[in-house]
C-alpha positions, -999 to 999 in steps of 0.1 A, spaced: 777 228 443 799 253 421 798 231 394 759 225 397 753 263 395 779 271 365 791 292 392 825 300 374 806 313 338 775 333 358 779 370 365 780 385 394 741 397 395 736 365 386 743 346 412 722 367 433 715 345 462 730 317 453 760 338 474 735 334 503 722 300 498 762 290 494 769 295 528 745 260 539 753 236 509 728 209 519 700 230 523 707 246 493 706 219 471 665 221 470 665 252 455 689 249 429 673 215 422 638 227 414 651 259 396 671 237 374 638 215 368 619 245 361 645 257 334 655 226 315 619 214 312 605 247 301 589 251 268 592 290 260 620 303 244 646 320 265 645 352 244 604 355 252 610 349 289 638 373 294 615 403 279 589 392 295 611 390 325 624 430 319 585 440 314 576 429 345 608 446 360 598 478 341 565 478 353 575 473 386 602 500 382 628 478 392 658 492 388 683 458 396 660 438 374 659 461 346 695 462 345 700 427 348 712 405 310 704 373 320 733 349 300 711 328 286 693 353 269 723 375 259 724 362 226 690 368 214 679 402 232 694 430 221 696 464 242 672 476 211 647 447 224 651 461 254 642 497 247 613 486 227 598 479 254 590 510 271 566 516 244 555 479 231 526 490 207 552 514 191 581 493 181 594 483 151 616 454 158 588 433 179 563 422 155 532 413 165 539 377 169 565 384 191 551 415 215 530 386 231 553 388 264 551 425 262 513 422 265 514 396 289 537 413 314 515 443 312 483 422 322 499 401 350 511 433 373 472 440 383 460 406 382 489 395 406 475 424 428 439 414 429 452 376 442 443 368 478 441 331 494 405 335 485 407 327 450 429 295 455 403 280 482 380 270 455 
């Protein structure tokens, strides 16, 4: 399992409950199956997810999640990127092509709200 979550180059924050899910190997396996699924077969680019990612967290005023670099990402999201987003429609380094996920993340907070088991039972 260590070697099946890079376990020795993640942070800390990163492992986040992978500490948890460590403790019952087996049953952890799903998990780290499908999340591993989910990211190599992906089609966005890391650097779009990850401020997408720290949108949503600043929307949501998430402290943890705001302060969280994923690895990954590290490489293409600088802490400028980062500030930018506060105030999307302002920045200078996220041209319009690329303040997509900013736009998104600010749309998906009040839609996510208005979701009940209603609108799935169609």
């Amino acid at each position: 399992m260590r070697n099946f979550t890079t376990a020795d180059s993640a942070t800390y924050i990163e492992l986040g409950i992978t500490r948890m899910l460590a403790h019952a190997p087996a049953a952890a396996m799903g998990p780290f199956q499908f999340g591993a699924a989910v990211t190599t077969n992906r089609t966005l680019h890391e650097r779009l997810i990850e401020l997408m990612r720290l949108r949503i967290a600043f929307h949501n005023q998430c402290r943890s999640c705001m302060a969280i670099r994923y690895f990954s990402a590290a490489a293409t999201v600088s802490e400028g990127d980062v500030c930018s987003l506060e105030r999307p429609a302002e920045a200078e380094n996220l041209s319009p092509g690329k303040s997509w996920p900013s736009t998104l993340a600010s749309v998906l907070p009040p839609i996510t709200c208005r979701l009940t088991m209603r609108t799935f039972s169609a």
